[in-house]
BABA-155052 format. One record per residue (C-alpha): x, y, z; residue number from 1. Coordinates in pm, 1 decimal. Each point is the difference from the previous one (the first is absolute). Example, Ala and Ser with C-alpha at 12.3 -4.5 7.8 and 13.67 -1.06 7.14 Angstrom:
<atoms>
> 1230.0	-450.0	780.0	1
> 137.0	344.0	-66.0	2
</atoms>
This chain:
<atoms>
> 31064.0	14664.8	8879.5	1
> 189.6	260.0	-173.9	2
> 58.8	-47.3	-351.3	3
> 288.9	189.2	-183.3	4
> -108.0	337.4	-160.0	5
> -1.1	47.9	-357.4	6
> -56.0	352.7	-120.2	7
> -177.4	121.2	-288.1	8
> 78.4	276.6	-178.7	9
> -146.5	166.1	-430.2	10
> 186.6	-164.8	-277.4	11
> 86.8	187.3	-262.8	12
> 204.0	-117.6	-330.6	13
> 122.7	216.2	-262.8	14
> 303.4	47.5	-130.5	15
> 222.3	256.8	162.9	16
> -269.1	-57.7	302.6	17
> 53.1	-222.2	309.0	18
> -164.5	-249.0	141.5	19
> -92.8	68.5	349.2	20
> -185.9	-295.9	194.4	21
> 36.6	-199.6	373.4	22
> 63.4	-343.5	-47.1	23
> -254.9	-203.4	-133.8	24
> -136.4	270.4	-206.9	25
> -299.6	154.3	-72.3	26
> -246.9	-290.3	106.3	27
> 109.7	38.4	372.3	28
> -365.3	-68.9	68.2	29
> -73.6	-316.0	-222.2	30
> -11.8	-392.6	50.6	31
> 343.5	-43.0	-137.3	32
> 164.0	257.6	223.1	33
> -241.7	-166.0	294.8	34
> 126.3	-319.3	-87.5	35
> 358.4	94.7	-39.7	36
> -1.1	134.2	354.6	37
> -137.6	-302.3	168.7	38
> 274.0	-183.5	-144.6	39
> 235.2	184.8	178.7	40
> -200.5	-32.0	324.2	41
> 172.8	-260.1	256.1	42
> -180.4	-144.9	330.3	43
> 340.9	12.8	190.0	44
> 155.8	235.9	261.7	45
> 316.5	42.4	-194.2	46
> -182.5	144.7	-305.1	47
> -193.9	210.6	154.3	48
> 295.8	181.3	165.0	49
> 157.2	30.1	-314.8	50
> -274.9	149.1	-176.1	51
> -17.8	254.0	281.2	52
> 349.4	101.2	-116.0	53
> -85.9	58.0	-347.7	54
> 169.7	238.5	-158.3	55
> -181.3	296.4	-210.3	56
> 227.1	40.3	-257.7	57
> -12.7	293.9	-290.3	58
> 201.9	-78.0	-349.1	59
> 56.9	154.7	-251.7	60
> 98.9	-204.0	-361.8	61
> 169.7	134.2	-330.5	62
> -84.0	-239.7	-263.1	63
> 70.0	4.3	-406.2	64
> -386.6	80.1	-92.6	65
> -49.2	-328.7	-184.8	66
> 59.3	-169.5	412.2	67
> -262.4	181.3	126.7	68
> -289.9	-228.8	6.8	69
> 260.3	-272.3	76.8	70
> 171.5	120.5	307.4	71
> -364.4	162.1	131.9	72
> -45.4	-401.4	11.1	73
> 340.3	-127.8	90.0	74
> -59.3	258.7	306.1	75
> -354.2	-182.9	94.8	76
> 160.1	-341.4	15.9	77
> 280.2	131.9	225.4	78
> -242.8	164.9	222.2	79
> -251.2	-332.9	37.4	80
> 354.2	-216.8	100.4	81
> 87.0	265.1	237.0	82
> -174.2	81.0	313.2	83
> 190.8	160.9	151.4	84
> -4.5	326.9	-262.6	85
> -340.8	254.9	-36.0	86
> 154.5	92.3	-323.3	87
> -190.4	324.0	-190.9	88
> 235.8	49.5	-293.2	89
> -0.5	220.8	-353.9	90
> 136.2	-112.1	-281.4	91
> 153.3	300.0	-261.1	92
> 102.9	-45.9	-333.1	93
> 377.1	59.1	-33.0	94
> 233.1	-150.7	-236.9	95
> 338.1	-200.0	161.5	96
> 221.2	289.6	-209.6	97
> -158.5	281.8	154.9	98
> -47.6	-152.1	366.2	99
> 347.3	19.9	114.8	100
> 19.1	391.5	-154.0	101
> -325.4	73.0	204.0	102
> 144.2	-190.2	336.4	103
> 296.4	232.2	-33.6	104
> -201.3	302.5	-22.0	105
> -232.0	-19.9	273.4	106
> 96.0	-303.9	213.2	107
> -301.3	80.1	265.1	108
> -326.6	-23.5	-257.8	109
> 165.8	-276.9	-215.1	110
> -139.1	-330.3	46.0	111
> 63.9	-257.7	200.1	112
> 88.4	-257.3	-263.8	113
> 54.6	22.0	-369.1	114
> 166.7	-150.2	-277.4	115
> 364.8	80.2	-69.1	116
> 268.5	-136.0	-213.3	117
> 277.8	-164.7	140.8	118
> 267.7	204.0	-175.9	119
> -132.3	297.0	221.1	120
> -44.8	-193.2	328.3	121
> 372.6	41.5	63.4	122
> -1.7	366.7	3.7	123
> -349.2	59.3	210.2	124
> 186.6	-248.0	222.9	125
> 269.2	225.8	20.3	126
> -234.7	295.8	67.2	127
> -158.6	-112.6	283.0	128
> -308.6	-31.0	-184.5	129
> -104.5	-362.2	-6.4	130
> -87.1	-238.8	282.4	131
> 181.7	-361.6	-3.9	132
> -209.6	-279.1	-22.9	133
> 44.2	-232.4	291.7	134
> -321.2	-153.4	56.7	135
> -149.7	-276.6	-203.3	136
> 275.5	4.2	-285.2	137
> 145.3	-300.7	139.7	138
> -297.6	-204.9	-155.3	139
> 111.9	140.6	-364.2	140
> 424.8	-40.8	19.5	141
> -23.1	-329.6	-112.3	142
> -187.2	42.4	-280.3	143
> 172.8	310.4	-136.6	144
> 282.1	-55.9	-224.6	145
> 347.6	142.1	165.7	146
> 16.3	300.6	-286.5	147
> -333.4	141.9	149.9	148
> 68.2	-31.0	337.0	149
> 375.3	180.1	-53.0	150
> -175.1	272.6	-151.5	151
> -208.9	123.0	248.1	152
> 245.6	-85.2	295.0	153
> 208.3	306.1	79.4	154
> 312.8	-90.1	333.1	155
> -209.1	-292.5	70.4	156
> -350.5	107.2	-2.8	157
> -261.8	-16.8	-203.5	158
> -227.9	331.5	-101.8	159
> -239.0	-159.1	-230.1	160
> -222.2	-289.1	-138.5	161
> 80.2	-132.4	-329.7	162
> -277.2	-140.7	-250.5	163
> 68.2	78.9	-359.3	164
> 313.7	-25.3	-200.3	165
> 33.0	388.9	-190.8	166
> 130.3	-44.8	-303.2	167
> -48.5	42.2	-358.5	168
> 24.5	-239.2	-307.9	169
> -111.7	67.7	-346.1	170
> -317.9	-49.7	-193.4	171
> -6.6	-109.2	-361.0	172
> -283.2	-19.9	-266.1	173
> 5.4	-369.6	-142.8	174
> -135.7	126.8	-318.1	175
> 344.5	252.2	12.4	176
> 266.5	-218.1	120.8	177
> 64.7	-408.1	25.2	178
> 150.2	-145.1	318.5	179
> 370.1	18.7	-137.3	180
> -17.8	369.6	-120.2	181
> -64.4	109.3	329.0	182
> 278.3	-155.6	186.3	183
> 199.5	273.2	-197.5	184
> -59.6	405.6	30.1	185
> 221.7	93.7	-322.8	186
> -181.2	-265.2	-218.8	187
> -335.6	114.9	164.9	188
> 133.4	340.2	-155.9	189
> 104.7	-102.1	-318.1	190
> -350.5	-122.4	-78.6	191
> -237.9	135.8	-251.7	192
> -338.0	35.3	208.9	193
> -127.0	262.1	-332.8	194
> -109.8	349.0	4.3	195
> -145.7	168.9	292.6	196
> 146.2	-289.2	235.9	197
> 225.7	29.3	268.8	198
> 252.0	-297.6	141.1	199
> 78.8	-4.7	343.0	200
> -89.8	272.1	296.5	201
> 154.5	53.5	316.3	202
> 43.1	253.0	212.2	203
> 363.8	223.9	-33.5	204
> -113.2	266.9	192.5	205
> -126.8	-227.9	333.2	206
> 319.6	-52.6	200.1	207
> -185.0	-329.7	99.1	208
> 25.1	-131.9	-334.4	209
> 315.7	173.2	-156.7	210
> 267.7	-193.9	200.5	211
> -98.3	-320.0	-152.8	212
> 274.1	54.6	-261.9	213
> 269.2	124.1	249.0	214
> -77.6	-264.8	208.8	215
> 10.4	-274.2	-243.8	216
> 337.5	145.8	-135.4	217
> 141.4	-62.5	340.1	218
> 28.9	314.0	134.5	219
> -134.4	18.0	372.2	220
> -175.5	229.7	248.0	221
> 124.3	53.1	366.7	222
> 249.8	-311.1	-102.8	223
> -61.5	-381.5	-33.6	224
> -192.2	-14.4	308.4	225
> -166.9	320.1	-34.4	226
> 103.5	140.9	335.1	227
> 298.2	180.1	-131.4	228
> -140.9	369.3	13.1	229
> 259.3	187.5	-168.8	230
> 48.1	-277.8	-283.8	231
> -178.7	45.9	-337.0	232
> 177.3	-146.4	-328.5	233
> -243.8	186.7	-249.4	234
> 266.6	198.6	-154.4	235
> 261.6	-299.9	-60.2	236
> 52.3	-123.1	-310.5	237
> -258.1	-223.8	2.4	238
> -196.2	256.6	89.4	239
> 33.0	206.3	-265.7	240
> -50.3	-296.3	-221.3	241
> -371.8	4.7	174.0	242
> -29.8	373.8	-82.1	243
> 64.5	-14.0	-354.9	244
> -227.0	-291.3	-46.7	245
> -292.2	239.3	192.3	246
> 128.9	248.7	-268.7	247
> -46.4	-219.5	-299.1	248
> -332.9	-134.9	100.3	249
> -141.2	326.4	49.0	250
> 78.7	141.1	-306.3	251
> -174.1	-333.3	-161.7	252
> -342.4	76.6	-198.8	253
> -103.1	-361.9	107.2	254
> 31.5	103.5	388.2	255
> -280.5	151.1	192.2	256
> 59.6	180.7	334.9	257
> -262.8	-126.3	257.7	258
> -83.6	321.8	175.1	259
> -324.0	44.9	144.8	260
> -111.7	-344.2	-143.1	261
> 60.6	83.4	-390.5	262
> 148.7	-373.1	-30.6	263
> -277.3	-174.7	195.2	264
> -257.0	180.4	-187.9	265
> 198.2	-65.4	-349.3	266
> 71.5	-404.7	126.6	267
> -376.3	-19.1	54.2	268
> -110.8	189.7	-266.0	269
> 189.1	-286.6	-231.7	270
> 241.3	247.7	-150.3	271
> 342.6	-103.3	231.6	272
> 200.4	-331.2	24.1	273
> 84.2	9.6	331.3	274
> 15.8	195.0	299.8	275
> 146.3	2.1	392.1	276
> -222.4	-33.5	287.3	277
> -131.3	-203.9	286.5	278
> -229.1	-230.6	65.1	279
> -253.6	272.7	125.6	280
> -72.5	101.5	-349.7	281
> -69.3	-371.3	-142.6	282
> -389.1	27.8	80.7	283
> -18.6	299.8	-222.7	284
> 240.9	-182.9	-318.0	285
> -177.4	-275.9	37.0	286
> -360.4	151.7	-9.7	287
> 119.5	215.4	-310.8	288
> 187.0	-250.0	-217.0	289
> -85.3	-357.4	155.8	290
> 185.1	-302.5	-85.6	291
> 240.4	208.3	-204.1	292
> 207.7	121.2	325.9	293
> 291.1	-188.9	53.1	294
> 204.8	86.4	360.7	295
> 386.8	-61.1	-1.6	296
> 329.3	141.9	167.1	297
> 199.8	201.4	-93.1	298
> 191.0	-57.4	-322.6	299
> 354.2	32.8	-32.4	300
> 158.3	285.6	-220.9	301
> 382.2	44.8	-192.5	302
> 161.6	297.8	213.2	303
> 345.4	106.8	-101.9	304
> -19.7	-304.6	-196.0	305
> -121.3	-260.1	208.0	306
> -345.3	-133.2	111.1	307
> -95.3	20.5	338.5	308
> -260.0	-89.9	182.8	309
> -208.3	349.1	157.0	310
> -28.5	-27.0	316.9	311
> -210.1	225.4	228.0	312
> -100.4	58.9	376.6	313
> -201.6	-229.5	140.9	314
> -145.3	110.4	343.5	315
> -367.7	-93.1	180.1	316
> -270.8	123.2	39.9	317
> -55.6	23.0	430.8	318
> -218.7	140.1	240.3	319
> 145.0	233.3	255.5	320
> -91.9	157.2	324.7	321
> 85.6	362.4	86.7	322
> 210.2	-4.7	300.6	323
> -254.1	294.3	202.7	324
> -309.1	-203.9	-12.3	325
> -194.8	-12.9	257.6	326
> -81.4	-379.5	-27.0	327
> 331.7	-184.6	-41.2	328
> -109.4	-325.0	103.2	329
> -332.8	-12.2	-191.9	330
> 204.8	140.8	-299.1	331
> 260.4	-243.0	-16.0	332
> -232.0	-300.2	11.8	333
> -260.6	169.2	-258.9	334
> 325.3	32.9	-267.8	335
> 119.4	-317.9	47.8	336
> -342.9	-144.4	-54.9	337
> -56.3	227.0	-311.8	338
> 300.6	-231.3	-154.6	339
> -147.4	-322.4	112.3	340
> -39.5	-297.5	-241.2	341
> -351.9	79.9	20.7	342
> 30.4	382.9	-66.3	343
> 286.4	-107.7	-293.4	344
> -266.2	-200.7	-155.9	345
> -231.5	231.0	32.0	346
> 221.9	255.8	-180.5	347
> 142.4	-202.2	-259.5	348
> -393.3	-97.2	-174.0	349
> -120.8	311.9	61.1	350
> 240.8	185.8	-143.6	351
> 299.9	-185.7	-101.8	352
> 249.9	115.3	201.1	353
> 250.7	-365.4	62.7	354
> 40.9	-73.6	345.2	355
> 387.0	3.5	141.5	356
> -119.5	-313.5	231.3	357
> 159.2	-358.2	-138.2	358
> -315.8	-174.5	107.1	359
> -195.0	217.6	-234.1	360
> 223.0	102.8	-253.4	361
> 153.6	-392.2	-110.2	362
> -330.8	-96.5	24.1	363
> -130.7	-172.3	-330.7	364
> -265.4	308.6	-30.5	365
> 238.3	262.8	-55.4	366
> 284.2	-160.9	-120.4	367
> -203.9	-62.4	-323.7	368
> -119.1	365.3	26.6	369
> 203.8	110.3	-303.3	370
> 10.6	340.8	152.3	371
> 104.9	-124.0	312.4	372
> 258.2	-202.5	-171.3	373
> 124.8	309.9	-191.4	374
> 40.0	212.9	361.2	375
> 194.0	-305.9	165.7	376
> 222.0	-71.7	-316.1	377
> 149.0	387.0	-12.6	378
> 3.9	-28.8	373.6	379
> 293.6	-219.7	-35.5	380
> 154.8	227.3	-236.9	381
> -56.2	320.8	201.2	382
> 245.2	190.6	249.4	383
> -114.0	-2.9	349.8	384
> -122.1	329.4	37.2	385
> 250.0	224.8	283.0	386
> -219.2	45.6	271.4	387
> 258.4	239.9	178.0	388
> -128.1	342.5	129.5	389
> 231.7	110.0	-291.5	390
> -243.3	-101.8	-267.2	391
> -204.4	298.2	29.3	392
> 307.4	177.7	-157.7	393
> -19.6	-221.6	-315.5	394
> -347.0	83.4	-92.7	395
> 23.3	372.4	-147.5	396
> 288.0	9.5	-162.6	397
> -39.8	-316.9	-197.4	398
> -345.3	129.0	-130.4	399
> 179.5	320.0	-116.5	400
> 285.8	-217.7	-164.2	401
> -284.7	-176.2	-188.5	402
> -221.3	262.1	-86.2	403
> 321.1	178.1	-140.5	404
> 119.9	-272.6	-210.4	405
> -408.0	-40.2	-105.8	406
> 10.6	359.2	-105.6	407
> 329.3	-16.5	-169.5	408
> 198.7	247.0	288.8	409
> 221.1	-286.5	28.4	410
> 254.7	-141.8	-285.3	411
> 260.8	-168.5	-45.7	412
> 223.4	300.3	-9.6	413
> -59.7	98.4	366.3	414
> -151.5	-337.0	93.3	415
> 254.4	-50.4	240.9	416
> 9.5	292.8	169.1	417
> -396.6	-27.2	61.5	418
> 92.3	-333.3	145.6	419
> 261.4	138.2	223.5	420
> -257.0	242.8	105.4	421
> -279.2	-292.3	50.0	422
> 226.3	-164.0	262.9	423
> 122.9	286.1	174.8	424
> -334.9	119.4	67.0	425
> -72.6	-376.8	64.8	426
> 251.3	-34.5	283.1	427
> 19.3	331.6	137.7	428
> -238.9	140.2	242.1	429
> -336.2	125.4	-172.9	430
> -216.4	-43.4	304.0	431
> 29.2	20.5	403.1	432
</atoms>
C-alpha cells in the first residue's frame, strides 16, 4: 500500500540562513519517521484514493528569527495531520516590519506566508497583494475577540490570522520607582534617580511610539473609526498641546531617546527607571535585572494642563498569505494552524509573545504573567490601530515630525506650522 511521501531535504540554521528541509526532516530514514508514516497508513479503499491525490506542495515561510526552530516544528505537526499535502518547505528569517516592504518589492520570490502587522494588512489588501483567508478560520472566530477580527477584515473579508496583541507598555526598575510613581510620567520625571542616571526612555523618533501622546490628548488618525482617510487632528489644539509636551520632554536631561536600543541597554544595565517596549523584550529584562522588573501600562501625563491617559496603537501580530502563491489551499490551512491554541502556546513559553486567543490569554497561566498583564492592561488604553490602505501614508512623516522635535528642528515658535505640515503630508497622497 502506498504510504504518503515525506521528503527530505539538508538543514541548515544560522542566522540570516534558511532552513530548507521536506517534511519530517532530516531523519526521513529513521524509526520515528517509519513509524510516523505507518500511522498515516489506512487499510480502506477511500484512503488509498486520497493518498493517490496527494498534493506535492513547495512553501516558502518568513519568520522573525527567534520562530525559526518553532515554526520548522509547527510545520511537521501540520504535515503528519494532513495527508493529503507532500509539503517540502524553507523557512527564512525575516522580521514582520520588513516582510510586507519585501512582498511589495518582489511579489513573485516572496514567501508564501509571513508575519505581518495588522495595521499594514489593510493596505496589502488594497494592493492586491494578500490572499483572504477562507479556509479553516472558521474554527478560530469564536475565540478571537471582535477588535482582532475587525482589524484584519477589509469589505468583509478577512486577509490574515491574528495571534499576538502588538503593543507596547512600559518597564520600570523596582529599585527606581514604587508602584504609585509610575502611574504618573511627570512625577517619574521629577525624580532624583542621581548622577549618571536616566528616568524614562521611549522612542520620539519611531512613529510607532510617538503618537501615544497625540493620541491620548484626543486627537485622532483617519477619524474616530479610523477609516476617514483625509481626517488627521494632529495639528488641533490639542494637538499642539501633544507637540509641546514632545518638546519639553526632549529637552529634559532625565529623558533618554531609545534609538537603536540605548534605553534597553541603559534599563538593563540598571542605570534607567523605566522604559517602553513589548513583551518580546521581557526575556532579556528579566535575565539582566531579575525580580527587579516591574511591567505596567502606560502612565498618564499633565498636557496643556491636564493628565491624560497615553494611549497608543494597538494592532496584532498575524500571519498572511501572498495572494500569487502557488499553494492557496495548503497555505491557508498551514497559517491558520500556525495561530492555533497549540501553536499560541507554543509561542507564548518559548518566547513570550501573549496569545490574542480568550481560551489562552484569560487563562489563569498568563493572566498572572505580570508581563502579560502589563500588554493586556495598555491594550485597553490603546487606539485601534487604522488598518486602512491609507496608513502607509502615516508612517514617514510622523518619524520625521519626531526625529525633528528630538533634534530640536521643531519649537514652539513654528510648532504649528510643522504640524500643519505633518497632516498634510499625512492625508495627501505620498504613495500610489
Amino acid at each position: 500500500m502506498e504510504m504518503k511521501k515525506i521528503g527530505a531535504l539538508a538543514m541548515t540554521a544560522m542566522l540570516g540562513a534558511s532552513v530548507l528541509t521536506g517534511c519530517g526532516g532530516e531523519n526521513a530514514g529513521s524509526t520515528s519517521t517509519a513509524a510516523n508514516n505507518d500511522s498515516k497508513t489506512s487499510t480502506t479503499a477511500t484512503d488509498t484514493a486520497a493518498q493517490t491525490e496527494t498534493q506535492k506542495v513547495e512553501l516558502k515561510i518568513w519568520v522573525p528569527e527567534q520562530e525559526v526552530a518553532i515554526t520548522d516544528e509547527m510545520v511537521k505537526k501540520f504535515d503528519a495531520a494532513h495527508d493529503e499535502f507532500d509539503i517540502t518547505y524553507e523557512i527564512a528569517v525575516v522580521g514582520i516590519d520588513e516582510a510586507p516592504q519585501a512582498l511589495e518589492t518582489d511579489a513573485d520570490t516572496a514567501a508564501d506566508i509571513f508575519y505581518t502587522p495588522s495595521g499594514g494588512v489593510g493596505d496589502l489588501a488594497g494592493k492586491g497583494l494578500l490572499l483572504p483567508i477562507t479556509k479553516d478560520f472558521d474554527t478560530l472566530v469564536a475565540d478571537l475577540p471582535e477588535s482582532a477580527i475587525n482589524a484584519v477584515t477589509i469589505d468583509g473579508l478577512t486577509y490574515a490570522v491574528p495571534f499576538s496583541p502588538n503593543t507596547f507598555f512600559m518597564y520600570y526598575n523596582k529599585d527606581l520607582f514604587t508602584e504609585e510613581e509610575v502611574k504618573n510620567l511627570d512625577t517619574m520625571l521629577a525624580k532624583d534617580l542621581g548622577d549618571g542616571m536616566w528616568n524614562f526612555s521611549t522612542q520620539l523618533t519611531n512613529s510607532w511610539y510617538s503618537e501615544m501622546f497625540f493620541l491620548g490628548n484626543g486627537t485622532t488618525l483617519f477619524g474616530a473609526d479610523g477609516k476617514d482617510e483625509k481626517e488627521c487632528s494632529f495639528n488641533n489644539a490639542n494637538g499642539l498641546e501633544s507637540g509641546k509636551y514632545m518638546i519639553e520632554l526632549a529637552a529634559n536631561p532625565k529623558y533618554l531617546e531609545d534609538a537603536d536600543g540605548v534605553g534597553g541597554n541603559a534599563f538593563k544595565e540598571g542605570k534607567l527607571g523605566a522604559v517602553t517596549s513589548g513583551a518580546w523584550s521581557a526575556p532579556e529584562f528579566r535575565e539582566a535585572l531579575g525580580d527587579k522588573v516591574g511591567a505596567v501600562a502606560l502612565p498618564v501625563a499633565n498636557i496643556g494642563g491636564k493628565e491624560v491617559q497615553l494611549s497608543n496603537f494597538v494592532d496584532f501580530k498575524t500571519i498572511t498569505v501572498k495572494s500569487n502563491t502557488q499553494y492557496p489551499l495548503c497555505a491557508q490551512q498551514l497559517a491558520v494552524y500556525m495561530a492555533s491554541p497549540e501553536s499560541c502556546l507554543t509561542r507564548y513559553k518559548e518566547q513570550g509573545d501573549v496569545p490574542v486567543l480568550k481560551s489562552l490569554s484569560e487563562s489563569a497561566e498568563i493572566a498572572s504573567d505580570i508581563v502579560a498583564s502589563a500588554l493586556n492592561d495598555q491594550a485597553a488604553n490603546a487606539t485601534n490601530q487604522p488598518s486602512i490602505p491609507k496608513m502607509g501614508d502615516y508612517w514617514d512623516p510622523m518619524k520625521a515630525f519626531g526625529t525633528s522635535v528630538y533634534s530640536g528642528e521643531v519649537t514652539e515658535a513654528n510648532l504649528q506650522s510643522q504640524l500643519d505640515a505633518l497632516v498634510d503630508s499625512i492625508t495627501s497622497t505620498l504613495t500610489e
